[in-house]
Structure formats: C-alpha cells, structure tokens
C-alpha positions in Angstrom: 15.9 14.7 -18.4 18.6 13.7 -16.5 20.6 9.9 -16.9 21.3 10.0 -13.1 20.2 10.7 -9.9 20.8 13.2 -7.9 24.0 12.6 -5.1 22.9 15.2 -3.1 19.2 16.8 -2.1 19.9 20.2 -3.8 22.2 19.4 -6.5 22.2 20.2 -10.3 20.3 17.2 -11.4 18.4 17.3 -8.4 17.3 21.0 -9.6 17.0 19.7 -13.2 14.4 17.0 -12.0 12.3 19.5 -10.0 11.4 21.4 -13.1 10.4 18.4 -14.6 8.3 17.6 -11.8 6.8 20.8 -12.3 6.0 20.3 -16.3 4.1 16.9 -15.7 1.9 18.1 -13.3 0.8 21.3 -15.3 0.5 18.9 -18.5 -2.0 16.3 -17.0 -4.0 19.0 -15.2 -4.7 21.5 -18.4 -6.6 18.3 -19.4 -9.0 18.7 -17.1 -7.5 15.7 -15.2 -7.4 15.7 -11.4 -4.1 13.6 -10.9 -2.1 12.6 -7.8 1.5 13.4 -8.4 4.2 11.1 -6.0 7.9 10.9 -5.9 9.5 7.2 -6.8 10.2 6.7 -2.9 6.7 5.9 -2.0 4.8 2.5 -1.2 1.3 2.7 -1.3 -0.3 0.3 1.8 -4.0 1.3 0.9 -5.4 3.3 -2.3 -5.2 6.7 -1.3 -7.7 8.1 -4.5 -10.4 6.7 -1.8 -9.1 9.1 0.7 -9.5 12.0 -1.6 -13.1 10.4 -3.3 -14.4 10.7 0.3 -13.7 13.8 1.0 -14.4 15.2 -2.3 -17.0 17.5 -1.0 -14.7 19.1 1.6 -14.0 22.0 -1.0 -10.4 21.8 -1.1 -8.2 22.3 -4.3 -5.4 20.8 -3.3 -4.5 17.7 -0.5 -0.7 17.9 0.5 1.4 15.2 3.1 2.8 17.4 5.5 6.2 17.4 5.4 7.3 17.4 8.9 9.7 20.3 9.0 8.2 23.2 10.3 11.0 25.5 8.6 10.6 28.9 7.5 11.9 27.5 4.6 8.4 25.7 3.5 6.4 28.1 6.0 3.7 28.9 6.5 2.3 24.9 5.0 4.8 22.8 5.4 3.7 20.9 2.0 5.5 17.7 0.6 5.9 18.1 -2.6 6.8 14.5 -3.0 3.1 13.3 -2.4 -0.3 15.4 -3.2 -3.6 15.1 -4.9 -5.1 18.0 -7.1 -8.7 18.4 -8.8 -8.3 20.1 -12.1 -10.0 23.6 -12.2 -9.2 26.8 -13.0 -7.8 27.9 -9.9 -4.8 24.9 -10.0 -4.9 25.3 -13.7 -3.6 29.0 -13.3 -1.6 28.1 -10.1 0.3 25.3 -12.0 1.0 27.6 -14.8 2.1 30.0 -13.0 4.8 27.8 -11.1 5.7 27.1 -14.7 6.6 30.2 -15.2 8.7 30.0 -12.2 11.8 27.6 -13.2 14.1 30.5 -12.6 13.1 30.8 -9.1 13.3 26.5 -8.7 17.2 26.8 -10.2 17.6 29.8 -7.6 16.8 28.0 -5.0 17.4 24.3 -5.7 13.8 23.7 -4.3 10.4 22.7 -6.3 9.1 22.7 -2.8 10.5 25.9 -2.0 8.7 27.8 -4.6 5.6 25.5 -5.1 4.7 26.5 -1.4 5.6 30.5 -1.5 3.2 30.3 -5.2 0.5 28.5 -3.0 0.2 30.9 -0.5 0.4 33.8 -3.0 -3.0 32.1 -5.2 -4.6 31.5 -1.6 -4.5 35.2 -0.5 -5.4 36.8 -4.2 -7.3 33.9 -5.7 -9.3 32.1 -2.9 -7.3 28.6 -3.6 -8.3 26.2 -0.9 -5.3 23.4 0.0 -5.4 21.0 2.4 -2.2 20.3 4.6 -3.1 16.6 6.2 -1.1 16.6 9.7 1.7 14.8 10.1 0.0 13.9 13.7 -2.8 12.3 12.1 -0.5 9.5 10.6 -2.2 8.5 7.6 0.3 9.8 5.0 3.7 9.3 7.2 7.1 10.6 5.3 11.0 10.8 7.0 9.5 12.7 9.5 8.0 9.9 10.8 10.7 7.0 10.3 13.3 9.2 11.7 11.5 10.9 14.5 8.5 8.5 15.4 10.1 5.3 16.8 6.8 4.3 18.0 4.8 4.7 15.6 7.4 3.0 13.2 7.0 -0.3 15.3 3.0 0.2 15.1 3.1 0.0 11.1 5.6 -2.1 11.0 3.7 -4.9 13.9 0.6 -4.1 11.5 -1.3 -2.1 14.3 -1.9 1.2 12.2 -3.1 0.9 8.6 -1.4 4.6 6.8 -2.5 4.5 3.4 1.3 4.7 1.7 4.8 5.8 3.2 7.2 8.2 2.3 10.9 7.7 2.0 12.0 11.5 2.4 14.1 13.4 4.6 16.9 11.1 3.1 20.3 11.9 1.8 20.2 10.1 -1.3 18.9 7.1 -3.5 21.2 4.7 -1.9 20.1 5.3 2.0 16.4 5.0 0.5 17.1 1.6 -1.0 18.8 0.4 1.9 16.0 1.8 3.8 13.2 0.1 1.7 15.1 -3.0 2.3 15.4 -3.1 6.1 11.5 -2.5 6.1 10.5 -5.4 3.8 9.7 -2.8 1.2 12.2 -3.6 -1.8 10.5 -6.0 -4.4 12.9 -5.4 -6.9 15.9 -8.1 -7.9 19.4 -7.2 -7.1 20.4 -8.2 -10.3 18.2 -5.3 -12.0 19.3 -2.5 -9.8 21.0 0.5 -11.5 20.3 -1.1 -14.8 18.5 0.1 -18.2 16.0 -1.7 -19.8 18.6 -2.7 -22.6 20.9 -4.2 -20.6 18.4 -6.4 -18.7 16.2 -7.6 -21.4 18.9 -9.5 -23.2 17.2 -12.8 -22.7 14.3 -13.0 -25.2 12.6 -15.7 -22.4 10.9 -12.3 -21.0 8.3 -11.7 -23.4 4.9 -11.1 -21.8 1.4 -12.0 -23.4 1.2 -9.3 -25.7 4.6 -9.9 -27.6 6.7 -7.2 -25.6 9.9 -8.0 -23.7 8.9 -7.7 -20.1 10.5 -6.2 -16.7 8.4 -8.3 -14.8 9.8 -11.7 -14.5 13.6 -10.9 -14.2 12.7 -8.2 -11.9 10.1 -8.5 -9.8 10.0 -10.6 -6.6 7.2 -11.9 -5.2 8.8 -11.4 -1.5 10.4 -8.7 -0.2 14.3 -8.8 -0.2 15.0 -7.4 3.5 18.8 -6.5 4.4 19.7 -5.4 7.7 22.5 -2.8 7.3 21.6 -0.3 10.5 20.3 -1.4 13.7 18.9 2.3 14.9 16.8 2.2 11.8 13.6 0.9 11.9 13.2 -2.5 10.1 11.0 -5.6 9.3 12.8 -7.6 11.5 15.5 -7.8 14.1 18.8 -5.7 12.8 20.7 -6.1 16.2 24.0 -7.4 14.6 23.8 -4.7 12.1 26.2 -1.7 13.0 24.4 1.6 14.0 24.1 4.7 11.3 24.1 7.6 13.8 26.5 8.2 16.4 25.0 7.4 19.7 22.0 5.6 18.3 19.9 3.2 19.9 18.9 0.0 18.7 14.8 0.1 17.2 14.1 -3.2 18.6 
C-alpha cells in the first residue's frame, strides 16, 4: 500500500491504490457479505444501507452513483467507483474475481473505474448481472458533478432544502483541493493540528487513552464543529466567501 497520496488523478500511486480498491471489495464479498464500498472523500448526510434495504426487492446486483461524465471513457454506465453497494452472490462473486484478475488492464489504463465498468458490462450481456446506475438528476447521491456544475442545487443542500443521503468529493484534482473543499462547506471535522500526521506522531501525549486502555484519535482530533475556511469565492461554501479570491478564471461568486 502506498505512504502517500496520489498528486495527480491517474498517477502511479493513484494506480497502486486502485488495485487495492479492487482486492477489498472481492475479499469482503467471497464471504458472503453484501458491503458498500466508498472512497475517503465522502460525508454521509443520511444512512444510505436504508436506501438499498428498501429497495432490496428491486433485483438489482449492484447500485452505483452516477458519475456525471458521460464519457466514452466510462460508457455505456457512467458508474462511480468511488461510491456503490453490492449484495454478495454468485454473479458479483465471479464479477469481482474476475476484475481481480484484471490489474494489468487497471495499471494500463490508470483507471479502477475504467475497467470495473467495461468488466460490468461484459457479465451483464453473458451472465444476466443486473446493476443499478442511480441518476445523477435524481440528486440523492450527488458527487463533483454536482458541486461543480449544479450551482443551484449546491445552495439547496447547503440552505438544508434537499436532504441527499451523503456527498461526493470527486471530479477533484487532488487531496488538497478536497480538503479545502470540505472546509468551505462546513464538512472538515478534523483538527489542523492532525492533518498529514501518523498515528505515532500524534499520540505522544498519554492524556488520550479512551475507556478501554487504548490511545485514542478522538480527542486530539476530532472537533465537535466544523472548521470552515473560505479560500475560493466561486466555490460553493457554508457561508459567505466573497473576500476570498476566485479559483477559475472568469468565475462568478456562489453567493
């Protein structure tokens, strides 16, 4: 596993982590388990397994967030890889294992998505696996797509008027815009003072032990109130950024 993240969407260690993603998945659901797998850059607003529990007699395999691009690169299902739910039987089992056996083809072409989608649509055609892209105009599972493109909608989750079940951070260059991101929507729970930093060099003070013995994370790095930052004012945000500078050349302000 790689000690970094990734600079760039595409890079070596971004490439690296995508076959990882790949391995967990196929672990958890030769147990028999049906799992939801998500990327770090999500907030969940509302349980999503209650989502999936309701329509568990829909007869789908598989529940994907749509991604928003409508590529030919991710046609023809335009899947988020970052965010989907999966009931363990043998069709996924032999779809997961199969995209196992397909880390070659996730080096080649820098893309877990990439291939998860074209493996998909191969076990749909031959094996009668049943996957459920949820719209990206239906809104309940909003990504980069939205925050980027959807102004409107933005201000509607943000002024509490829609209730999504969780949010996305994708379609984003790197860890650092998502942080600052997470940030300028009230999202960002974590002290600064923790930030790029292993367990061993924050534990150091022996006041963080929780109740069963263990040195805890929790007190030195959870806050119980969202740090918000304003650093771009054509980026959506919890508040007010209009004295922050703008991110994209000939932006407009979000409030």
């Amino acid at each position: 596993m790689p000690k970094k993240g990734a600079q760039i969407y595409g890079d070596k260690i971004f490439s690296k982590m995508m076959v990882a993603k790949t391995l967990c998945v196929q672990l958890i659901n030769m147990l028999g388990y049906d799992l939801i797998f998500q990327d770090v850059d999500i907030v969940w607003w509302r349980n999503p397994l209650e989502y999936f529990e309701n329509h568990s007699k829909d007869g789908y395999d598989m529940y994907f967030q749509d991604d928003g691009a409508r590529t030919l690169r991710y046609a023809p299902l335009s899947a988020n890889s970052g965010f989907y739910f999966v009931r363990s039987n043998p069709k996924t089992r032999y779809l997961f294992t199969s995209l196992l056996y397909s880390g070659d083809a996730i080096f080649q072409s820098h893309s877990h998505q990439q291939v998860l989608i074209a493996r998909m649509n191969e076990h749909i055609s031959l094996f009668n696996l049943r996957v459920k892209v949820i719209s990206r105009e239906k809104e309940l599972f909003p990504c980069g797509w939205h925050y980027l493109k959807k102004k409107g909608f933005m201000k509607d989750v943000i002024q509490d008027k829609v209730h999504p079940y969780i949010f996305h951070m994708s379609w984003t260059t790197n860890k650092d815009y998502k942080l600052k991101f997470f940030q300028q929507m009230g999202e960002w729970f974590v002290n600064e003072k923790c930030v790029g930093k292993t367990k061993a060099d924050i534990l150091t003070n022996k006041d963080n032990i929780d109740k069963d013995g263990a040195l805890s994370l929790v007190q030195p790095c959870c806050l119980r109130e969202p740090e918000i930052t304003c650093w771009y004012r054509d980026k959506p945000s919890k508040i007010p950024c209009n004295e922050a500078p703008y991110m994209d050349e000939n932006g407009e302000s979000f409030w």
